[in-house]
Backbone bond lengths (Angstrom), bond angles and torsions (degrees), N, CA, C in turn:
res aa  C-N    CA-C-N  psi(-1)  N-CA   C-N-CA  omega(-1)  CA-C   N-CA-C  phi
1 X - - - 1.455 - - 1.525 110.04 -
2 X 1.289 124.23 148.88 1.464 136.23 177.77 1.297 120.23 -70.02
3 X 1.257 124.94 93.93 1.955 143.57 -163.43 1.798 93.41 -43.41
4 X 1.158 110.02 120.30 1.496 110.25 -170.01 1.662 97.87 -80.61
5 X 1.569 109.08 -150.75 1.756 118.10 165.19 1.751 90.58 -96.83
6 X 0.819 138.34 -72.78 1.222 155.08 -157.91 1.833 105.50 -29.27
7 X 1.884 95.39 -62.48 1.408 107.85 178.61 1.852 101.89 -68.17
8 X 0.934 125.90 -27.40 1.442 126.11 171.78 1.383 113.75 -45.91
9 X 1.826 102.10 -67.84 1.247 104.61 -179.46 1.625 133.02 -60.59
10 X 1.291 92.32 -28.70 1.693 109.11 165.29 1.613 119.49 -46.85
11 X 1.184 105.89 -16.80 1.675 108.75 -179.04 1.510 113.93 -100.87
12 X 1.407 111.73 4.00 1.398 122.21 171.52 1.038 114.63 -40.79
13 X 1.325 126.31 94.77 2.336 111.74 169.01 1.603 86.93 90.05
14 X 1.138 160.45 19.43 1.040 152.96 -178.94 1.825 120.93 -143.95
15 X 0.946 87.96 -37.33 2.144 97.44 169.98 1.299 100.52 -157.43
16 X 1.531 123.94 133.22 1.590 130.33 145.42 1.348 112.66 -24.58
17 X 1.390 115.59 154.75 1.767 124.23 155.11 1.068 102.25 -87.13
18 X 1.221 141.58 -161.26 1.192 167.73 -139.86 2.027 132.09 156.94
19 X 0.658 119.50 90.43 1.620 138.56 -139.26 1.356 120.75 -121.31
20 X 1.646 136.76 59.31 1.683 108.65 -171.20 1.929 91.23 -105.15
21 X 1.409 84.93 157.35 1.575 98.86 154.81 1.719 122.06 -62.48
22 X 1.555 111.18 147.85 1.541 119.44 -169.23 1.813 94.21 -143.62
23 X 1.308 111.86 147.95 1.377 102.97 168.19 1.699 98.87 -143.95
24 X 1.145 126.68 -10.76 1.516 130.74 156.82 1.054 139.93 -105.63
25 X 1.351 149.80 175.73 1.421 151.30 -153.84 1.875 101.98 -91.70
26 X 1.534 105.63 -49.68 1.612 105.05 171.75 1.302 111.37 -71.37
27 X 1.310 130.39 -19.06 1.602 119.58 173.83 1.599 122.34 -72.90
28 X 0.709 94.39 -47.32 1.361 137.79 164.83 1.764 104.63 -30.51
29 X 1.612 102.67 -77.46 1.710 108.15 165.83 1.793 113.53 -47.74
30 X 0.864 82.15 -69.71 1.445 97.33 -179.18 1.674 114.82 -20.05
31 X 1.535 80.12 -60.24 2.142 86.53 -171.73 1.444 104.76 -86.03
32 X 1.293 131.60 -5.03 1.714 132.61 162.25 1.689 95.17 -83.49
33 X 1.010 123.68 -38.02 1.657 110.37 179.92 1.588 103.60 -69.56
34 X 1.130 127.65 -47.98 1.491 110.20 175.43 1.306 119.70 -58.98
35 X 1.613 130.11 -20.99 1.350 123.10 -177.35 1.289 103.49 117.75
36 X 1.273 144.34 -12.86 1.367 134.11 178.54 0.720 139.22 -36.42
37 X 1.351 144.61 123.70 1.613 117.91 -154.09 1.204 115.98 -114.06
38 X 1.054 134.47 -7.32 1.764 117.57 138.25 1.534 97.97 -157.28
39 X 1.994 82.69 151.74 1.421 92.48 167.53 1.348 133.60 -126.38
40 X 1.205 123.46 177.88 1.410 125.37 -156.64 1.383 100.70 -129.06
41 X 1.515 111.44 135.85 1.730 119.59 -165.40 1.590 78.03 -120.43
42 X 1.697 132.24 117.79 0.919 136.49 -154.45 1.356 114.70 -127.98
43 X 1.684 134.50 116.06 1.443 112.07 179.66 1.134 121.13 -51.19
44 X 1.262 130.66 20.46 1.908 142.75 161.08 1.616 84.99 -62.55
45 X 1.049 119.34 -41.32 1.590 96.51 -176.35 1.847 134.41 -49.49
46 X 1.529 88.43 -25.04 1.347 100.44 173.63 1.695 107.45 -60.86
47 X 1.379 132.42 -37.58 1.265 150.89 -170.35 1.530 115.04 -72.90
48 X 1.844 104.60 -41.03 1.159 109.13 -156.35 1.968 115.67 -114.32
49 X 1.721 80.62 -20.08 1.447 97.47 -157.56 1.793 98.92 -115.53
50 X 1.035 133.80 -34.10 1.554 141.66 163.18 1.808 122.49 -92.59
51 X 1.389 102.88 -33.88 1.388 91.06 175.16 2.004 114.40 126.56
52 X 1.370 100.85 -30.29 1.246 120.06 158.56 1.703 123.60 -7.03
53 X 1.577 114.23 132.80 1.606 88.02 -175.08 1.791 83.96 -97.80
54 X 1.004 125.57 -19.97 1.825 108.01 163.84 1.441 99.62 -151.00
55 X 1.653 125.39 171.16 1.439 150.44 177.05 1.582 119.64 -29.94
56 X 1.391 92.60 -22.41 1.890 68.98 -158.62 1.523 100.49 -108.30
57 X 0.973 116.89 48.44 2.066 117.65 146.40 1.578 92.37 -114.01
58 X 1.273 140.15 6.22 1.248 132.84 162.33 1.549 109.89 -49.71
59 X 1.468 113.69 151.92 1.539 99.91 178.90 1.510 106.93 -129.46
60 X 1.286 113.58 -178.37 1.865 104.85 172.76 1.950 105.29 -58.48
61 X 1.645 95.66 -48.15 1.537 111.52 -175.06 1.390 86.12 -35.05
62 X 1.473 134.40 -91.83 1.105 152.89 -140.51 1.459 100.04 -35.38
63 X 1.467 95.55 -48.06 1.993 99.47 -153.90 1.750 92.83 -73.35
64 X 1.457 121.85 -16.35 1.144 116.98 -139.54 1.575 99.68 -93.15
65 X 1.838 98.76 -35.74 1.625 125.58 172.97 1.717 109.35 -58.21
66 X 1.368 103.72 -55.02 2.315 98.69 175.52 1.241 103.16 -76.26
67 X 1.553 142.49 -20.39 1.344 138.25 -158.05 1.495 96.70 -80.12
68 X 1.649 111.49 -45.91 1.756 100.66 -175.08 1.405 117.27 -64.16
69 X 1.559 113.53 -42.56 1.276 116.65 167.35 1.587 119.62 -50.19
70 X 0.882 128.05 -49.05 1.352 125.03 171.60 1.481 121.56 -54.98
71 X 1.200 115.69 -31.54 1.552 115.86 -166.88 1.855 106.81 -100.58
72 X 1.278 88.14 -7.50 1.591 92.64 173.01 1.555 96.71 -92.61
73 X 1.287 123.35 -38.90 1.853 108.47 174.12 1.541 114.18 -79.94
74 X 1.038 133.58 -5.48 1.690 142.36 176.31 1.113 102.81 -95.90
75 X 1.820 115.09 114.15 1.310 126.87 177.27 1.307 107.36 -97.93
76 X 1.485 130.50 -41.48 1.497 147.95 -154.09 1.929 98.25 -123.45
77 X 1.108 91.13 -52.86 1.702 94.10 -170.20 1.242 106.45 -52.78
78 X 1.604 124.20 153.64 1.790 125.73 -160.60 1.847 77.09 -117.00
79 X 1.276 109.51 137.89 1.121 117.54 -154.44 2.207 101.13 -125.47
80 X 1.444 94.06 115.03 1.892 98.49 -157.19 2.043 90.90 -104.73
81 X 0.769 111.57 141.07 1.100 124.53 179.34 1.535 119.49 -130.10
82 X 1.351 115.86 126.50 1.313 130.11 -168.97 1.618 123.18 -77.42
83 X 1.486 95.48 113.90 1.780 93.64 168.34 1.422 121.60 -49.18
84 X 1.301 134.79 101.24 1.348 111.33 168.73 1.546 138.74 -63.20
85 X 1.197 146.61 146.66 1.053 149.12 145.04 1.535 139.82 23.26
86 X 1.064 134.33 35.36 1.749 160.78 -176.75 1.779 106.10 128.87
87 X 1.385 105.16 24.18 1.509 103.81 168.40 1.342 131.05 -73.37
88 X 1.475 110.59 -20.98 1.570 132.41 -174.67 1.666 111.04 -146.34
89 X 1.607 113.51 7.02 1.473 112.97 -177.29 1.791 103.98 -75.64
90 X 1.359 99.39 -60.72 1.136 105.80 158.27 1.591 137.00 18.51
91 X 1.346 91.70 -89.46 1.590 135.68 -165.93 1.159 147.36 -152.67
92 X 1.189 116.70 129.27 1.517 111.16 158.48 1.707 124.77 -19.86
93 X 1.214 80.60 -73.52 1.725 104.40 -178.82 1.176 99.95 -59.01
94 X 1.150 140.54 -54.83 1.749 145.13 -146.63 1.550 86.45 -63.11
95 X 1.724 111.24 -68.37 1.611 125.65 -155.60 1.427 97.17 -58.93
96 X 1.494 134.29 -39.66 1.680 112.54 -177.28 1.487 108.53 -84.66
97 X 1.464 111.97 -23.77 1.509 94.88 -176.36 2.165 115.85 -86.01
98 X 1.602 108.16 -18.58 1.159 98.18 147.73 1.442 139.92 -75.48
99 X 1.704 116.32 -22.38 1.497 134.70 167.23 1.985 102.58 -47.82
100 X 1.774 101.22 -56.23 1.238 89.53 -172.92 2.030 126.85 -84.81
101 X 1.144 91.43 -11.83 1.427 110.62 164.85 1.641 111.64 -56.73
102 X 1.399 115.23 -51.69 1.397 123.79 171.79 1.290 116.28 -61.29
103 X 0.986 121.22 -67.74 1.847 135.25 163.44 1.743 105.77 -36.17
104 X 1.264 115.76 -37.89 1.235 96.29 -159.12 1.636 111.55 -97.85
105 X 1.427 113.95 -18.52 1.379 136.40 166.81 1.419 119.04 -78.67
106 X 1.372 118.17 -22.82 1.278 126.32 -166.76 1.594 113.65 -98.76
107 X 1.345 115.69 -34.42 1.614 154.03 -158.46 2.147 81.29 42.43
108 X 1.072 84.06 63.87 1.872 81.80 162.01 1.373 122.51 -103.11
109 X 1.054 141.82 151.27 2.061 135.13 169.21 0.719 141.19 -42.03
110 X 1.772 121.96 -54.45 1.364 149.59 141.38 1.010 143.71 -131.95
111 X 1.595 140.40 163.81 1.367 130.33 176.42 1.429 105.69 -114.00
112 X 1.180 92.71 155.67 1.716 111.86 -179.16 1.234 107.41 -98.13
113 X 1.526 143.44 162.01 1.328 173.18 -137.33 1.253 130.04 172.38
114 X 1.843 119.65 115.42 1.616 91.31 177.21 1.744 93.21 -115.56
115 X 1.391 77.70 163.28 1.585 102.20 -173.12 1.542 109.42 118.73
116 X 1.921 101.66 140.81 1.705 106.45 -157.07 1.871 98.38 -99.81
117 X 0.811 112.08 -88.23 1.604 125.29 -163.86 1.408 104.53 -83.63
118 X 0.834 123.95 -45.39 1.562 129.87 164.49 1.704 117.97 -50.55
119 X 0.933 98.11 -14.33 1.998 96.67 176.28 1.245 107.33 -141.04
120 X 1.527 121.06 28.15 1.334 120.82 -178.17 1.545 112.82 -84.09
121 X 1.605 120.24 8.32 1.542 129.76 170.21 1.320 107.22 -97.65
122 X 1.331 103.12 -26.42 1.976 108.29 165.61 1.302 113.76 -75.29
123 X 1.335 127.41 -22.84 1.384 115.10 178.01 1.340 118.36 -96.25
124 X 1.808 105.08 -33.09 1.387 102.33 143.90 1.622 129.16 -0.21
125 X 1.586 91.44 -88.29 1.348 129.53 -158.55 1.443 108.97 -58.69
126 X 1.336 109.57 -55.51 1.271 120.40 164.94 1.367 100.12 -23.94
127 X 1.351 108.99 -111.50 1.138 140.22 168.50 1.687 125.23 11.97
128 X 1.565 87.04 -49.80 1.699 98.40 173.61 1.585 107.00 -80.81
129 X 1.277 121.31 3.65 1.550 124.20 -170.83 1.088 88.57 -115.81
130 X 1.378 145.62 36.70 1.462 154.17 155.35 1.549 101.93 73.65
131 X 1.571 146.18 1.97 1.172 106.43 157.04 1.388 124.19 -126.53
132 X 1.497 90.11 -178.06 2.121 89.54 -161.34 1.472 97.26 -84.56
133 X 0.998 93.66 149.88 1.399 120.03 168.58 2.092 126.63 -125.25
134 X 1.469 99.46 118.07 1.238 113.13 167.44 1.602 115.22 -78.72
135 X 1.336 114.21 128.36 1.444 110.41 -160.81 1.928 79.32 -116.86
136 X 1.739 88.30 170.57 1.592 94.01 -167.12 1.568 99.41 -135.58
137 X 1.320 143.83 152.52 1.173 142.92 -143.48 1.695 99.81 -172.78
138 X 1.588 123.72 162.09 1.346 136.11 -173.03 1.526 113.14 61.99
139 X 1.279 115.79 -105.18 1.940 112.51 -176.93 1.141 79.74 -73.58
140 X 1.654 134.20 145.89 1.462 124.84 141.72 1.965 81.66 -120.92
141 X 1.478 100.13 129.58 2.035 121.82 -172.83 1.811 77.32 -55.96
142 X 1.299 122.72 -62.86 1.799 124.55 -148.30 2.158 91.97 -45.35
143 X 1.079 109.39 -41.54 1.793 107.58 -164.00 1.698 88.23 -86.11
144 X 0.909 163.68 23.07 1.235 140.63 -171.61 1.527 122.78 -82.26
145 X 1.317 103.50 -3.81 1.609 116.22 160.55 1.571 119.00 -70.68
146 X 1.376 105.52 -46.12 1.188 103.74 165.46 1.800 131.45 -94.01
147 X 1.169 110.34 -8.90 1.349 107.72 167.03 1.715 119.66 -79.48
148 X 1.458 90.55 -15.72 1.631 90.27 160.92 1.514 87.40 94.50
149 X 1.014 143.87 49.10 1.853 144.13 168.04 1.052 100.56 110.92
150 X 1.547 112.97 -154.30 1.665 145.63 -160.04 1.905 89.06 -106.27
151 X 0.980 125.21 73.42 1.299 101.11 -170.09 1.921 98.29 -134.41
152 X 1.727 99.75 154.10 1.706 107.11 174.25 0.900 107.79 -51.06
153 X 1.732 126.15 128.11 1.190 121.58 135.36 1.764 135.85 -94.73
154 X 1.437 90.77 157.68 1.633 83.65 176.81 1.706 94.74 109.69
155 X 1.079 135.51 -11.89 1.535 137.11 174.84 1.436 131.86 -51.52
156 X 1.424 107.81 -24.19 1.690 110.82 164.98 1.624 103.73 -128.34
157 X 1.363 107.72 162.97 1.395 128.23 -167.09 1.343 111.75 -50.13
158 X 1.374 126.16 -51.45 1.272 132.08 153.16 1.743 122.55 -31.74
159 X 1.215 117.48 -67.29 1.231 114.37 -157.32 1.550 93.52 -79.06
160 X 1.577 134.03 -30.69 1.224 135.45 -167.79 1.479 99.59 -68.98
161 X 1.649 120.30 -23.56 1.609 117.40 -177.46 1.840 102.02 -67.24
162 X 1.541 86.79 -49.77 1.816 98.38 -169.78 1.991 101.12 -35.27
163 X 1.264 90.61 -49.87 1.723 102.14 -150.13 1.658 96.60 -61.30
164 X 1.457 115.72 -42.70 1.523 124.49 171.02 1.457 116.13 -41.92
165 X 1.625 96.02 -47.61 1.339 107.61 177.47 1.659 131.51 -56.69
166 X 1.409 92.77 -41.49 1.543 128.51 176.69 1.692 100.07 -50.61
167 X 1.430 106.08 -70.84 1.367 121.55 -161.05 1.830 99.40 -63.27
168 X 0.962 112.54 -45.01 1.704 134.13 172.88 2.332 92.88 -34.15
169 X 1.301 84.76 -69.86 1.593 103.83 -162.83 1.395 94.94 -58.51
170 X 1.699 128.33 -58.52 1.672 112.96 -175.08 1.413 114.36 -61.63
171 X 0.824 105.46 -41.95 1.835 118.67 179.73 1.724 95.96 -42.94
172 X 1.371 112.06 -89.58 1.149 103.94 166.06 1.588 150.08 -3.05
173 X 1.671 100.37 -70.90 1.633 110.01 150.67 1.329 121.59 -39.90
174 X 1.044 116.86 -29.77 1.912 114.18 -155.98 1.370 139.75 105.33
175 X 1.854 101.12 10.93 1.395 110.11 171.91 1.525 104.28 -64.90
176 X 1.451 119.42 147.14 1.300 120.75 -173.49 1.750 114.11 -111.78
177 X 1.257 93.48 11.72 1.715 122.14 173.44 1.052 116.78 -173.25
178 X 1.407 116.71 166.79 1.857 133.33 -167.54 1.241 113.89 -147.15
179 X 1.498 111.66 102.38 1.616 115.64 174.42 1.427 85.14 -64.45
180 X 1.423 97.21 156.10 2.043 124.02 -177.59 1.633 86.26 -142.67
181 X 1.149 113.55 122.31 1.429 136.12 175.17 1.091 129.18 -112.52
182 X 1.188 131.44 105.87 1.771 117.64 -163.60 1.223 139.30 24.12
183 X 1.688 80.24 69.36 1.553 98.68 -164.25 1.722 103.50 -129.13
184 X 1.795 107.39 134.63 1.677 112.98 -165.13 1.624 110.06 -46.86
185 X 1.002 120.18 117.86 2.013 96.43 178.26 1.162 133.18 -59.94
186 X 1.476 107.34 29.92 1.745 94.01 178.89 1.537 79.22 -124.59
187 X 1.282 143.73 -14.46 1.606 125.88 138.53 0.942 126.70 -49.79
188 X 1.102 124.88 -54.84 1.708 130.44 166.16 1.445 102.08 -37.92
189 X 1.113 125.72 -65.92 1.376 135.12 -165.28 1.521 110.81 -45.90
190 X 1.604 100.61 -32.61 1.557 88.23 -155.14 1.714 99.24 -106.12
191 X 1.841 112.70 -11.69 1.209 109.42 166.08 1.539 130.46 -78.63
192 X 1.818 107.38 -8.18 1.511 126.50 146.72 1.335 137.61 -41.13
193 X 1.213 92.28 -56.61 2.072 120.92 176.44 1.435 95.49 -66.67
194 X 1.150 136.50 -43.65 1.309 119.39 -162.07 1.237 124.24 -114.51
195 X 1.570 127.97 -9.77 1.380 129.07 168.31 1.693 112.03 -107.24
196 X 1.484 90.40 134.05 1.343 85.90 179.14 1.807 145.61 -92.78
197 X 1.284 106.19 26.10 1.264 151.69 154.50 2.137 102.80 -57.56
198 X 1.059 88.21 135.45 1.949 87.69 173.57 1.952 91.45 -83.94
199 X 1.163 118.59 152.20 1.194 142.07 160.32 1.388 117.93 -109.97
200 X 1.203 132.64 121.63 1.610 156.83 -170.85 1.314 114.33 -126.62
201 X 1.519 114.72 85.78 1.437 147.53 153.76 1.470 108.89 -12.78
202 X 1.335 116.37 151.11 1.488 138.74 137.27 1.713 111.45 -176.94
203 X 1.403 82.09 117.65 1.651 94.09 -172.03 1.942 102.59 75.25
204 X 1.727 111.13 5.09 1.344 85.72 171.54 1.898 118.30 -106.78
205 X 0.777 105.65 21.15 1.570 127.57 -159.18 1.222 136.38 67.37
206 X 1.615 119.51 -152.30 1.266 139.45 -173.65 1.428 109.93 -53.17
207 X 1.202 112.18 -47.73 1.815 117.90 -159.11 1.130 112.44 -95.98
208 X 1.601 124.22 27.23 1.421 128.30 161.92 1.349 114.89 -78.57
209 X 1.548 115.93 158.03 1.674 105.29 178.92 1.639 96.61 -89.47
210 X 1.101 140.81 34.94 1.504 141.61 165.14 1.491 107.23 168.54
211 X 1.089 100.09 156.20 1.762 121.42 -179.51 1.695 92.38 -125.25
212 X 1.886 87.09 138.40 1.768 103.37 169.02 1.284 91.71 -130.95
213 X 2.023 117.71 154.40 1.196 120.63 -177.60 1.457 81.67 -156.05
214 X 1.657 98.18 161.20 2.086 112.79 -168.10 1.862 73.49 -91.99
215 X 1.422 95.45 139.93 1.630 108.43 -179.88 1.542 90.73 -89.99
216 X 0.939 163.93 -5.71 1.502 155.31 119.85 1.758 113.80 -10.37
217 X 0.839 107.52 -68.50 1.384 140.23 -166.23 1.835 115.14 -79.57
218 X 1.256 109.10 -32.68 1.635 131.54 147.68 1.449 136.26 -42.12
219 X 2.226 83.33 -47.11 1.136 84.80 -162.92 2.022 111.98 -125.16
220 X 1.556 97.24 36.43 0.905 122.02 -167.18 2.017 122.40 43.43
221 X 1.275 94.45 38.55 1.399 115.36 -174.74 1.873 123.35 -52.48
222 X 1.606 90.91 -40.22 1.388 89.94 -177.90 1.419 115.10 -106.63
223 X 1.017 118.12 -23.06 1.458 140.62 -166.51 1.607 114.92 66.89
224 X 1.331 120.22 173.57 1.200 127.44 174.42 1.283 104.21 84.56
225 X 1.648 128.44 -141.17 1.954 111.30 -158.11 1.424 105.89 -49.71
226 X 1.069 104.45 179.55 1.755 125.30 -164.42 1.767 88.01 -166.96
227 X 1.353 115.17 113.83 1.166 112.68 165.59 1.556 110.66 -85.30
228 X 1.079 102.47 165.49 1.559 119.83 -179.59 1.764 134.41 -35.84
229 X 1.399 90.62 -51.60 1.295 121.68 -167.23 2.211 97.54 -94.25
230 X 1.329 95.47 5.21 1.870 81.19 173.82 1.392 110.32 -132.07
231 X 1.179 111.97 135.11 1.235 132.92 168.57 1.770 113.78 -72.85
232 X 1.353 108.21 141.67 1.355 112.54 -179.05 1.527 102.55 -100.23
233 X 1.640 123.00 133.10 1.021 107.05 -167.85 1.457 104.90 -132.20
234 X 1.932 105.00 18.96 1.178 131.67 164.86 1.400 129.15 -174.50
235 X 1.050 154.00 -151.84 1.223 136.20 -148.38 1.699 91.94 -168.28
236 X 1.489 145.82 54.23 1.645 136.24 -154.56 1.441 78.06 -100.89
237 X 1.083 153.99 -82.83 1.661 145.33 164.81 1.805 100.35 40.02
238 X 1.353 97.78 -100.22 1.203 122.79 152.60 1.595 129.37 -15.06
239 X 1.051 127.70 -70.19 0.946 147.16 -156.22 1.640 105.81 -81.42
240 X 1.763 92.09 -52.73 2.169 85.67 162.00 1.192 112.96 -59.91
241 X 1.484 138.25 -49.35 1.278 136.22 -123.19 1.663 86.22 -83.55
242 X 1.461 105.30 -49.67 1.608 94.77 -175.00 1.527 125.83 -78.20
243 X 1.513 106.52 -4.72 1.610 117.35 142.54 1.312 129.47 -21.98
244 X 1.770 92.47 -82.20 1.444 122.32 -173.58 1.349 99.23 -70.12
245 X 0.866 132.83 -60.62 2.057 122.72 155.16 1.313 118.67 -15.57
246 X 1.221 118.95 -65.16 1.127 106.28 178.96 1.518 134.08 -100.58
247 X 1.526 110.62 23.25 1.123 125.50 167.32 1.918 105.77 -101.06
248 X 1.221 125.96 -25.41 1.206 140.33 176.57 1.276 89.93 -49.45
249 X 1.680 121.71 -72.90 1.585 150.89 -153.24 1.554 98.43 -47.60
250 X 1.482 90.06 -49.65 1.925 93.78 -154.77 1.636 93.84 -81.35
251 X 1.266 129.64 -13.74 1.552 113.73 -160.82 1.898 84.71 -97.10
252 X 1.250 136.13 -31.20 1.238 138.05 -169.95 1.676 121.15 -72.37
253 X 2.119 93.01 -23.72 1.327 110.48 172.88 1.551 135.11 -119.29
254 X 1.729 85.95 19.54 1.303 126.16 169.01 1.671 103.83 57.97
255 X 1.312 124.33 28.14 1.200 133.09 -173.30 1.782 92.60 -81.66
256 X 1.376 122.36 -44.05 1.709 122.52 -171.25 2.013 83.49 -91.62
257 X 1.331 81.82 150.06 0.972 173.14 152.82 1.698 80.91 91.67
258 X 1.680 100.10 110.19 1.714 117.87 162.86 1.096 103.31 -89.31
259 X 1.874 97.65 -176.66 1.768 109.50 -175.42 1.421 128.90 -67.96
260 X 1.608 100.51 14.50 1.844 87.90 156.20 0.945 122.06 -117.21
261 X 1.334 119.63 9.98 1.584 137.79 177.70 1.585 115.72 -92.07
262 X 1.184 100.18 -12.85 1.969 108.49 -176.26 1.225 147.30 -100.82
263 X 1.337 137.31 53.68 1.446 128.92 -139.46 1.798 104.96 -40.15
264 X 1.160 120.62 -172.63 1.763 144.23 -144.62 1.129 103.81 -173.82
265 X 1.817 102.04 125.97 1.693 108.73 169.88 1.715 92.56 -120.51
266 X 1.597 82.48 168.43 1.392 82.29 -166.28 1.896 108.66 -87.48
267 X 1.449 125.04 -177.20 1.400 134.47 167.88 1.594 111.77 -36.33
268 X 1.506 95.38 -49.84 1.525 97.57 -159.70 1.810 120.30 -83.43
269 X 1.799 106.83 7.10 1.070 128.05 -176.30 1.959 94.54 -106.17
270 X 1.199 114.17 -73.11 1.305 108.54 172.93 1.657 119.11 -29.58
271 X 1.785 112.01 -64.56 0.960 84.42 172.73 1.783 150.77 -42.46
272 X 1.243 90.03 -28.78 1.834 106.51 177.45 1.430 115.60 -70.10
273 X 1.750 112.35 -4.20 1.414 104.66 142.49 1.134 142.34 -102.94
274 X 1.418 108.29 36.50 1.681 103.90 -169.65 1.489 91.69 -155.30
């Protein structure tokens, strides 16, 4: 059966979530066959999946093109889909009528949003247009011009109030979860304890009620940086490259494609070409 909000929230203080990013139809299977319990179609795709040096030439189209694929391979997994980048900055109006444009093309659960107190009339709004919304808080990738890089938030007393504040304000609206983004864990910790919304980690630690990670990046997919906050929980980098190596080798030394790779006609067909 399809992990509702309800059964989500039920695991508050009681079991972790479990959360990777998907942007295709086979990824997608894959991480609902292990049990995952929801996933997130993420404008990381712009980064991971087009080529992008960050998110915001992502478009609604974009999210709207991996979102169907994904929700057609997710049987069980609750499937969150990402606002892109001036989709809901806009407006009022803009953010529910792209929220429901996504939702309604996608048949996905919810959409995500970053930004805390400042878009808490967009999540509102959402919200009152029947769907849930996961709001996102600390690094949000869409501001990274103005946060000045990829950088922790929440590190001095000040900004760690803001982020309280932040989480305070979506909670409020009706987000029914809170990405926490590179955020110290004893902030995390304490914006856990007190909102009653589940919170879903990355880079924010232990004391989130779920951790999300880009399954790229998990699974040592691309190789090269490794941020901080991810664990490698395989090495596929690797593992293609000397693939495609040695499929290069064998087709150049005519070793691929041998005799079990080749169909066979018989004598009495050959002959009939000559």
């Amino acid at each position: 059966m399809k992990k509702s909000v309800s059964e989500l929230l039920g695991r508050k203080g009681v079991l972790p979530v479990s959360m990777l990013t998907a942007y295709d139809y086979h990824t997608a299977r894959v991480i609902d066959e292990a049990g995952i319990d929801m996933i997130l179609v993420g404008d990381s795709l712009g980064n991971v999946m087009l080529g992008y040096e960050n998110t915001l030439a992502v478009t609604v189209e974009d999210m709207i093109h991996h979102g169907k694929a994904v929700c057609r391979g997710a049987k069980d997994a609750f499937v969150v889909i990402d606002m892109p980048f001036m989709s809901y900055q806009t407006s009022v109006r803009d953010a529910v009528a792209n929220a429901g444009r996504i939702m309604k093309e996608t048949n996905c659960q919810a959409v995500k949003l970053e930004g805390g107190a400042d878009y808490a009339d967009r999540i509102r709004a959402i919200v009152s247009a029947g769907i849930p919304v996961v709001a996102h808080i600390g690094l949000t990738p869409q501001s990274f011009n103005v946060l000045g890089g990829y950088r922790v938030q929440g590190k001095t007393a000040d900004s760690a109030r803001r982020l309280v504040a932040d989480a305070d304000a979506v909670a409020e609206a009706g987000a029914f979860a809170v990405t926490l983004e590179c955020v110290p864990e004893p902030v995390a910790k304490v914006i856990t304890g007190r909102i009653a919304p589940l919170t879903i980690g990355i880079g924010a630690g232990r004391y989130c009620d779920g951790q999300v990670l880009v399954y790229q990046d998990m699974l040592g997919y691309t190789g090269g940086f490794t941020p901080k906050f991810v664990k490698r929980y395989a090495n596929l980098h690797d593992t293609m490259l000397e693939a495609f190596r040695q499929y290069k080798s064998e087709c150049e030394q005519r070793v691929f494609p041998g005799d079990p790779y080749v169909f066979t006609a018989g004598d009495d067909v050959l002959d009939a070409l000559y």
